[in-house]
N, C-alpha and C positions, 0 to 999 in steps of 0.2 A: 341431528346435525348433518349440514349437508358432506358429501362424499367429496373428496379432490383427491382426483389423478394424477398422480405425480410420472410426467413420460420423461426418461432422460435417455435421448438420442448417446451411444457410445462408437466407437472406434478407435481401439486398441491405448484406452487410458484406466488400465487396471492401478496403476499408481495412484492415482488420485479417486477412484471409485469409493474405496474405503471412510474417505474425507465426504464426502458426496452423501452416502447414503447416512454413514452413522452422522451427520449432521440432520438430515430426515426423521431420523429415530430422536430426536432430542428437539423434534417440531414442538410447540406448547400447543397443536389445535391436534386434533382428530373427529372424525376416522380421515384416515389416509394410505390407499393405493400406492404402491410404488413398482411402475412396472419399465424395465432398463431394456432397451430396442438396441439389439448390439448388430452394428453392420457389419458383418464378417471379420470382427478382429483378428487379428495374428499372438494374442498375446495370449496370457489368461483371464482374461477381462469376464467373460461368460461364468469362470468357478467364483472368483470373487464377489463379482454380484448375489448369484445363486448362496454362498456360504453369507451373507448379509443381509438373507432374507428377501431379497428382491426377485419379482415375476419376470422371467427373461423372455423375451422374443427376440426375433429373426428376422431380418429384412431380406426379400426374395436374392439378392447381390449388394455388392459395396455400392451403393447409389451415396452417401452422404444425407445429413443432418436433415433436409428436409424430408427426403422417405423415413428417415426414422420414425420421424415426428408423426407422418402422416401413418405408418403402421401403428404407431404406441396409442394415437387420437383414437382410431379406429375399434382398437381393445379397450380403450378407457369404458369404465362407469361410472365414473364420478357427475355429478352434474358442472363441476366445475374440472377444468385441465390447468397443471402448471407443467408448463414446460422448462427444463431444465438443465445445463450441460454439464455432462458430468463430470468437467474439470471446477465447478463451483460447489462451497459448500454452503449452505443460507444458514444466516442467524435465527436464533432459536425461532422467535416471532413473527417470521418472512413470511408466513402460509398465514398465520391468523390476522396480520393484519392485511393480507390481499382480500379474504373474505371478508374483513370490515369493511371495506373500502365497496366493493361490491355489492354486497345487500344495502350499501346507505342509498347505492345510484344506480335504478336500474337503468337508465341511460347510457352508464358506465360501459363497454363489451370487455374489455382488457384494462388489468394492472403491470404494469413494466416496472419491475428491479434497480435494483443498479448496484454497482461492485465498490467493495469497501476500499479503503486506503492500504490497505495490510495484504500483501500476495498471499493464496493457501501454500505456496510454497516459493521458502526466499530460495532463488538460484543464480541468479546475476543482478548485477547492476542495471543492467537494461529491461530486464523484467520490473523493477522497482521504477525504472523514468515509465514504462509503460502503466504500469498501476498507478502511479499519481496522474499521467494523463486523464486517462478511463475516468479515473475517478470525478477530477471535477469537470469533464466531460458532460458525465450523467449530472453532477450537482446542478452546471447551468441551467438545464433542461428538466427540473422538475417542474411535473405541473400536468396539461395536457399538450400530447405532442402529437405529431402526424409521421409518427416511424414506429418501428418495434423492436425489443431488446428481447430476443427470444432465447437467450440464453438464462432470461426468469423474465418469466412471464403467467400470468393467471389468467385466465377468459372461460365463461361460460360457453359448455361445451355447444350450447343451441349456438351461440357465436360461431364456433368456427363452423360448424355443421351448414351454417347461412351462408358464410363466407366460402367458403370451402377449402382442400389441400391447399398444401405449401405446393410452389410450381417446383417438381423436381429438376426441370431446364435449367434453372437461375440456382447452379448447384454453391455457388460462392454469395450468395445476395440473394438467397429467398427470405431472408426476413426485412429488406428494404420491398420487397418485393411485396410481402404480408401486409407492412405498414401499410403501403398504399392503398390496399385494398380492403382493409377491415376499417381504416380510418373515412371511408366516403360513404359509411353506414355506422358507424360505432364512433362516440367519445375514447380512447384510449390515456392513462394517468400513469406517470412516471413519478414514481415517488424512493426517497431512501428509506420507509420506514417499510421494503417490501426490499433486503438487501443481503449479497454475499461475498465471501472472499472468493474471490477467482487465482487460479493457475496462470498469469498470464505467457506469452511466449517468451521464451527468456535468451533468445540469438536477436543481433540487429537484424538476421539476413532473415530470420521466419518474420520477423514485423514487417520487413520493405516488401518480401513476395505478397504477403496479406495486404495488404493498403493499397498497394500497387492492382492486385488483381480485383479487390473487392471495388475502387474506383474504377475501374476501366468496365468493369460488368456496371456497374453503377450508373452513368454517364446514359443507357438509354432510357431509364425508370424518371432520373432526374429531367427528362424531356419529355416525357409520359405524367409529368406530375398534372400537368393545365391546371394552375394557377394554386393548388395547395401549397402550403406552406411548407419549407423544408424539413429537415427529421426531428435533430438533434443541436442544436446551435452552430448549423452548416456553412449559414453565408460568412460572416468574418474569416471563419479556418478557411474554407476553400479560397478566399482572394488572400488572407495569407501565403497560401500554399502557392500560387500563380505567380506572388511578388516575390516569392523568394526563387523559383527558377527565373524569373526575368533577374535579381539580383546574381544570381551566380552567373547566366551567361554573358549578364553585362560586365561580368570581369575582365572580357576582352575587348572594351573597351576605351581605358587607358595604353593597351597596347598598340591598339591602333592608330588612336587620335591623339595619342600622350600624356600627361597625369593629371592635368586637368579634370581628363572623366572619370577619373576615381572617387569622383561625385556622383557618379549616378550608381552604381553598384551599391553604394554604401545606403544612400538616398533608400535603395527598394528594399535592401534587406532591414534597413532599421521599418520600415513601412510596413512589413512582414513581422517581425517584430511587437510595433504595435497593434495589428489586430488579434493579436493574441496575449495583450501584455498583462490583461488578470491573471492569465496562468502562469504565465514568467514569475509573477510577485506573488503568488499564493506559494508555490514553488522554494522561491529564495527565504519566506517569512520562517519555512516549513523546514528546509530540511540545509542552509545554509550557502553562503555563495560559491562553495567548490562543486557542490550538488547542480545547484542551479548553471554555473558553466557546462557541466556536463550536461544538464537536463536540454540547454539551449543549442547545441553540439547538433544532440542526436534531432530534436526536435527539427534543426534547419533540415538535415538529412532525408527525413520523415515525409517534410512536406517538401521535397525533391521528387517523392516516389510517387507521392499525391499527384502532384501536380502532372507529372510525366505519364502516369495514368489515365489521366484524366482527358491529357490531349489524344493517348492513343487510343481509347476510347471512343473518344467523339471522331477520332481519324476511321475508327475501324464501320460507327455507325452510318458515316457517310459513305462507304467505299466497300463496304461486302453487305449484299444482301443476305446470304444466309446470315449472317452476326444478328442484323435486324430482324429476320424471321424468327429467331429463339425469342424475342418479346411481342409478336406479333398478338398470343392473347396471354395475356396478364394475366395470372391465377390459374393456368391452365393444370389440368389434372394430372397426376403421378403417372411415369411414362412417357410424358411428351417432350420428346428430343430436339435441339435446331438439328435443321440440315434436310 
């Protein structure tokens, strides 16, 4: 049977480790590796692993998720790596049918996850509008894609070894960063039948910083694409997200010119609206119209932070060179800093 490495990148999520790994021990495939790359936690994240049976390493400093990844790669022996974050626990089957899917296509280079409807842990209201997002997020985009969901993910280890590190530069967006570059050599398959609950964040304010900064790093990759296809079902949401800040600031509008133009605010936001509006109605079918108010709330919110991003972003790409110089080479090896 072939070997899979199970690398899960950690900092300071001793809470959910225990969910993480004893999900691993209840894999239906073997043999399987499990070795946990702890980036200098503060917590006790290091005992818990170790009391759970898992091989612990050390990353040289806090660098984040993609040196994890790249030290955990590097000890792997598995001939296959799943990467894995260890706020996710995968269902039982998650590992055997990534290897199914892999020995049918050697063509195949990577299998990509995707996160159940159920949080591994309920704590808010907004961590659940978040898990239904995510959710049918991933559903639209099963299939083959041109992005990567590295927080499960399977690739033969000669894959990445071709490819090579995650760019530790692109400390927010090394796995938009991945897709790029494994997808212009490799098929990569997005499927749910390779799936886990996830921890999602459970503050509005940790979702708007996350969107917010992962779009505004994002904005030079998505101008680096020449001519691939986008990741994950991007175009609709992102002109969503643009018509709804033109919608909110056209609310000064009617102010100006009087109430007549409370047509055009209305106009973009419902336009906003509709490129999104399978998710609005899987949403309301799913979990009722008080939910779905709420859902549609934060949602507008959401793609404010998007969008606001995205402009300063593409503002910072045109107007600082060093900003530009941290994507100067794509895939660049662990260590390499902007500036």
């Amino acid at each position: 049977m072939t070997l899979v490495s199970v690398v899960i990148p950690n900092y300071n999520y001793a809470r959910t480790l225990p969910l993480c790994l004893g999900a691993l021990r209840a894999q239906t495939y073997r043999p399987i590796e499990v070795l946990v790359v702890d980036d200098h936690s503060t917590d006790d994240s290091v005992a818990v692993a170790e009391a759970h049976g898992a091989r612990v390493l050390s990353t040289p400093s806090n660098g984040g998720a993609a040196v994890a990844r790249n030290v955990g790669a590097a000890a792997a022996a598995g001939e296959l790596i799943c990467f894995l974050d260890s706020d996710v626990a995968l269902r039982p089957d998650a590992i055997a049918n990534a290897v199914e899917l892999l020995r049918a296509d050697p063509a195949l280079g990577a299998v990509c996850g995707t996160y159940t409807d159920t949080p591994l842990i309920r704590d808010s209201r907004v961590e659940e509008y978040r898990c239904l997002h995510q959710h049918f997020w991933f559903a639209e985009s099963e299939g083959p894609i041109h992005a990567m969901n590295t927080a499960i993910c399977v690739l033969r280890a000669r894959v990445f070894a071709e490819v090579g590190p995650f760019n530790a530069a692109l400390r927010d967006i090394e796995d938009h960063d991945y897709g790029l570059r494994i997808t212009r050599r490799w098929r990569v398959w997005s499927t749910s039948r390779v799936s886990g609950d996830h921890d999602h964040d459970d503050s509005l304010r940790l979702i708007l910083r996350k969107v917010f900064r992962r779009t505004r790093d994002g904005v030079p990759l998505f101008i680096r694409r020449r001519g691939l296809p986008g990741g994950f079902a991007t175009g609709p949401r992102a002109a969503g997200a643009v018509l709804a800040l033109g919608g909110v600031l056209a609310i000064a509008a009617p102010v100006a010119a009087g109430p007549w133009w409370l047509a055009l605010p209305a106009a973009l936001l419902a336009a906003s609206y509709a490129c999104d509006r399978a998710l609005y109605r899987w949403v309301r079918r799913r979990r009722g119209v008080a939910f779905w108010l709420y859902f549609t709330g934060v949602q507008l919110v959401v793609n404010l932070a998007v969008a606001l991003g995205a402009a300063y972003g593409l503002a910072k790409w045109l107007l600082s060179r060093r900003f530009r110089r941290a994507y100067d080479e794509v895939g660049a090896p662990i260590g390499v800093q902007p500036g």
